[in-house]
C-alpha positions as CSV (number, residue, x, y, z in Angstrom):
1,X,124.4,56.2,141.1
2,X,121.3,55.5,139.3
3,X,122.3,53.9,135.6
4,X,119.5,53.4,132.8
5,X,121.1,52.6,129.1
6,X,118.5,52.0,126.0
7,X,119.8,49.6,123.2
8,X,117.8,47.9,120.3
9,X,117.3,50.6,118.1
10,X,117.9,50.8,114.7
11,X,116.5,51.4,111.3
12,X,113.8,48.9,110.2
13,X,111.0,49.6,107.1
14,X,107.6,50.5,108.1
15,X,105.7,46.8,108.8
16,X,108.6,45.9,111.0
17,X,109.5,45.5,114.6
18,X,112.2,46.2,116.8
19,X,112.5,45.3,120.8
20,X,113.9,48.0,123.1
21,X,115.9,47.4,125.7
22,X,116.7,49.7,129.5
23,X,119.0,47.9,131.8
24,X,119.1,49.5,135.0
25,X,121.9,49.5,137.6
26,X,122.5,51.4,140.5
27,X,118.7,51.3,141.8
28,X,116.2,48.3,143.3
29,X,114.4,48.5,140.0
30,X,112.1,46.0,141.2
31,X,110.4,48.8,143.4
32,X,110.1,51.4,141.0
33,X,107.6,51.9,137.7
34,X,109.4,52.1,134.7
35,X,107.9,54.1,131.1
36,X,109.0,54.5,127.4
37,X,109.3,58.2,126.0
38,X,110.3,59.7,122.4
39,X,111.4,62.8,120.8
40,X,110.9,63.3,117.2
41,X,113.1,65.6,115.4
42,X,111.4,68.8,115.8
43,X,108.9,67.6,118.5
44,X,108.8,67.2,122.2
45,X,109.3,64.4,124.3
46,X,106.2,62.6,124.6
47,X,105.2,59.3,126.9
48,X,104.9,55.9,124.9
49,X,104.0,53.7,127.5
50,X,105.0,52.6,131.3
51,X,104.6,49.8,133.7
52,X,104.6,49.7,137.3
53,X,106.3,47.7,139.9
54,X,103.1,45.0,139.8
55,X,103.2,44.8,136.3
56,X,100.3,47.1,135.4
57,X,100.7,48.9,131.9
58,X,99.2,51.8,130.1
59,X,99.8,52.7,126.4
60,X,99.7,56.5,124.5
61,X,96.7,55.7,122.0
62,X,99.0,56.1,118.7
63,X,101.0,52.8,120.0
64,X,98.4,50.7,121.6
65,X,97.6,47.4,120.0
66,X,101.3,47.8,118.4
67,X,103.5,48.0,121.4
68,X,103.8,46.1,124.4
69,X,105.9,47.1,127.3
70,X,107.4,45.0,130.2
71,X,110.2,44.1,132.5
72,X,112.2,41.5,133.7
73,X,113.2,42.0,137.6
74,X,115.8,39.4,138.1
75,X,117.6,41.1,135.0
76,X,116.8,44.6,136.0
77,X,115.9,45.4,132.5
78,X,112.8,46.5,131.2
79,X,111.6,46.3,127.7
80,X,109.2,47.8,124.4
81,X,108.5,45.2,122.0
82,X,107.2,47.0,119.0
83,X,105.6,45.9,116.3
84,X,103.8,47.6,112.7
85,X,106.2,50.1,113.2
86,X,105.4,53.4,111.3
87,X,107.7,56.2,109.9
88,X,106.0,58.3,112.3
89,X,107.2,56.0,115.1
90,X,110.7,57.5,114.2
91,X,112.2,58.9,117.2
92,X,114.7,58.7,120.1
93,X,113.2,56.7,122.4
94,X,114.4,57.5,125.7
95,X,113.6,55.1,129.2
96,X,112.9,56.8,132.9
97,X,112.0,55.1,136.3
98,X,109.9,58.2,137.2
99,X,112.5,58.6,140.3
100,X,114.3,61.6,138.2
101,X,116.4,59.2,136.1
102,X,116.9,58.8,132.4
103,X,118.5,57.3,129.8
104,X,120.4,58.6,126.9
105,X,117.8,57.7,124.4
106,X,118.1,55.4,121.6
107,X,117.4,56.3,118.1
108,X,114.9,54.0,116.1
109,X,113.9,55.4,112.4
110,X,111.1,53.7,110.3
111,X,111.4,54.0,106.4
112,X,108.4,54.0,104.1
C-alpha cells in the first residue's frame, strides 16, 4: 500500500520560507513523477509544481522564480523549497505521484 505523508508546514510571515516535505513508502518512487498541489480555503485544488522521474520540473506561473521543487531517491522523499512566501500562498498543500495517490495535505498559512 502506497504511503505519501507531507510535513514542514507551518505559519511563517509573508517574506519568509518554509521547505515541504512527501516521504513516500509503499511504491518505487524513483520511477514515478512526483507534483505539489493546494487548496485554499474556499478554492479548488490547484497544481504548484511537479518533477518527473529524470528530474525535469515545471512551475504554476504565480510560484515560479519563488519555489523550487525536487526529490531525493535514495530517501524516497520529495520536496518544495519555498521562498517570498505570500499570504496568498496560504493553503493546504497536498503531494501526489500522479499514480492515484495522495497525501493528506499539509497546512502552510502566510501572515501579512
Amino acid at each position: 500500500q502506497v504511503q505519501l505523508v507531507e510535513s514542514g508546514g507551518g505559519l511563517v510571515q509573508a517574506g519568509g520560507s518554509l521547505r515541504l516535505s512527501c516521504a513516500a513508502s509503499g511504491s518505487i518512487f524513483s520511477l514515478n513523477a512526483m507534483g505539489w498541489y493546494r487548496q485554499a480555503p474556499g478554492k479548488q485544488r490547484e497544481w504548484v509544481a511537479s518533477i518527473t522521474s529524470g528530474g525535469v520540473t515545471k512551475y504554476a506561473d504565480s510560484v515560479k522564480g519563488r519555489f523550487t521543487i525536487s526529490r531525493d531517491n535514495a530517501k524516497n522523499t520529495g520536496y518544495l523549497e519555498m521562498n517570498s512566501l505570500k499570504p496568498e500562498d496560504t493553503a493546504v498543500y497536498y503531494c501526489t505521484d500522479y499514480s492515484g495517490n495522495w497525501g493528506k495535505g499539509t497546512l502552510v498559512t502566510v501572515s501579512s
